[in-house]
N, C-alpha and C positions, 0 to 999 in steps of 0.2 A: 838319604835320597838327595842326590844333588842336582839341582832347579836349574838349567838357563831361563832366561827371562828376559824383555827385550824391557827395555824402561822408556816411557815416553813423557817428557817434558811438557807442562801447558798452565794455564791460569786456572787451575781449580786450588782450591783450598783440601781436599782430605788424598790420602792414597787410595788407589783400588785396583785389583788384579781381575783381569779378563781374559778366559782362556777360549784361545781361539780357535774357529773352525777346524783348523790346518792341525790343532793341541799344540800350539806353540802360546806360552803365559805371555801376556804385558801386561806391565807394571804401569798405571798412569802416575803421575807425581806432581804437587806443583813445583813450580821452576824450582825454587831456593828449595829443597830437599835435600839434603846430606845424601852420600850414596849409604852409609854408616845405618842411617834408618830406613833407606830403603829394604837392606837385606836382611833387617831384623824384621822389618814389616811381612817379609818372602819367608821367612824362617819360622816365623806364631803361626803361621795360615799354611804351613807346606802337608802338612795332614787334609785340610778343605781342597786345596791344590791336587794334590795327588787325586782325592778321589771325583773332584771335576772333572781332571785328566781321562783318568779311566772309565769315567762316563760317556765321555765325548769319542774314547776310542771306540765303546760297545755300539754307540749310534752310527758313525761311521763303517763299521761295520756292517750293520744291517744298511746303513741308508747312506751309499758311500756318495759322495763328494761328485756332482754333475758336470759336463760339459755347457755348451752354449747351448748344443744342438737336442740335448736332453731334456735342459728348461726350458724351451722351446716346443717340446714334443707335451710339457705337462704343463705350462701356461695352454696349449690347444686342446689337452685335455681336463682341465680348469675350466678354460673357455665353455667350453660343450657341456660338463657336466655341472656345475656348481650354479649358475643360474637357475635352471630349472629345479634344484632342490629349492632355492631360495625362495622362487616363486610357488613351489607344492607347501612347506611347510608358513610361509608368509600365509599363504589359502588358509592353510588351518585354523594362525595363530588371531587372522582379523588384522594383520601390518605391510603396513609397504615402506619398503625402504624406500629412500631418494634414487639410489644408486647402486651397483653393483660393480666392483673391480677387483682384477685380480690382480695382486703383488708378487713381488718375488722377496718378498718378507722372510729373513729368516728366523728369528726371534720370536713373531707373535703369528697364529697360524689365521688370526681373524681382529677386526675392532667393528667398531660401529662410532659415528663422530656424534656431531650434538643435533646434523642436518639429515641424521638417520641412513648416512651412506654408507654403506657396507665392503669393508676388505676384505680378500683371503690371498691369503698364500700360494702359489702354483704347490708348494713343498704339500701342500694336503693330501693330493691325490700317490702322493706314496704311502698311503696309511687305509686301514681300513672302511668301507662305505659308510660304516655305522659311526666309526669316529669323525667323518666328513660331515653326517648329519646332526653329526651335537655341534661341530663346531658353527652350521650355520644355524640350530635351533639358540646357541648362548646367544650370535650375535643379532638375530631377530630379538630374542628378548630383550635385550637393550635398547632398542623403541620404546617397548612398556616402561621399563626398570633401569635407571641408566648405573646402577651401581652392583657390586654381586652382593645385597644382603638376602636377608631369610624369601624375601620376596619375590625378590630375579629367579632364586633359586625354585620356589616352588613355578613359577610360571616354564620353567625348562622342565621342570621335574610333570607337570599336565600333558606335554608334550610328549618327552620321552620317559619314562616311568623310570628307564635303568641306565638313564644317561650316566650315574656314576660308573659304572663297565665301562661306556663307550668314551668317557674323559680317559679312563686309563690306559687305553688303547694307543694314546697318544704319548704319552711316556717311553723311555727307553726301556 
């Protein structure tokens, strides 16, 4: 298999490959890296690479790649719906967050900070209702439990009984 790769130069200290939205690799590197280890560093990892790749094509495929006017139509349907689950299972759970807003996060589809404000993703509402309500039942839990050990877990787990299904849902 033979890799392009874009290499990008900066002041870190170790290498690391990130495959992107578009499935195009970059290479980060710091400055003084030989190009020599760069593409042996490309050449150990081209088997993890590859199957990134093709990961990222199977999501793209179900969940391809939006316009403006697309995130736009699912930040308004973010807007509309993801508060009031927030507010229905908050009801249940006995919490109130600070805040509620919607990102256009691509990486994490929710957090919770240490002021108890709550993020999601516009990207949620293209997955199913059940996987939208775990992700606001995790990030309620982390009011209680700001960490994921055995205890975050059972206070999602009082909530949803079969949130392990509805995590999966989230997956490619």
């Amino acid at each position: 298999m033979d890799l392009g790769y874009e290499i990008k130069y900066s002041k870190r200290k170790t290498l690391a490959i990130t495959i992107k939205n578009d499935c195009s690799v970059l290479v980060s590197a710091p400055l003084d890296t030989p190009f020599c280890y760069i593409e042996s560093f490309v050449q150990k990892n081209k088997v993890w690479i590859a199957s990134k790749l093709e990961r990222m094509k199977k999501h793209i495929e179900k969940y391809p790649l939006l316009n403006k006017d697309d995130m736009e139509k699912l930040r308004a349907e973010a807007k509309a719906y993801i508060p009031a689950r927030v507010e229905y299972f908050a009801g249940k759970m006995n919490v109130m967050p600070s805040g509620v807003k919607i990102t256009s996060a691509r990486k994490r589809f929710g957090s919770c900070n240490q002021k108890n404000a709550l993020c999601f993703s516009l990207y949620l509402m293209r997955y199913p209702k059940e996987a939208i309500d775990y992700v606001v039942v995790h990030e309620l839990s982390h009011i209680l439990e700001k960490n994921h050990g055995k205890g975050f877990y059972r206070i999602v787990e009082s909530i949803l009984p079969d949130y392990k299904e509805r995590r999966k849902l989230l997956s490619v």
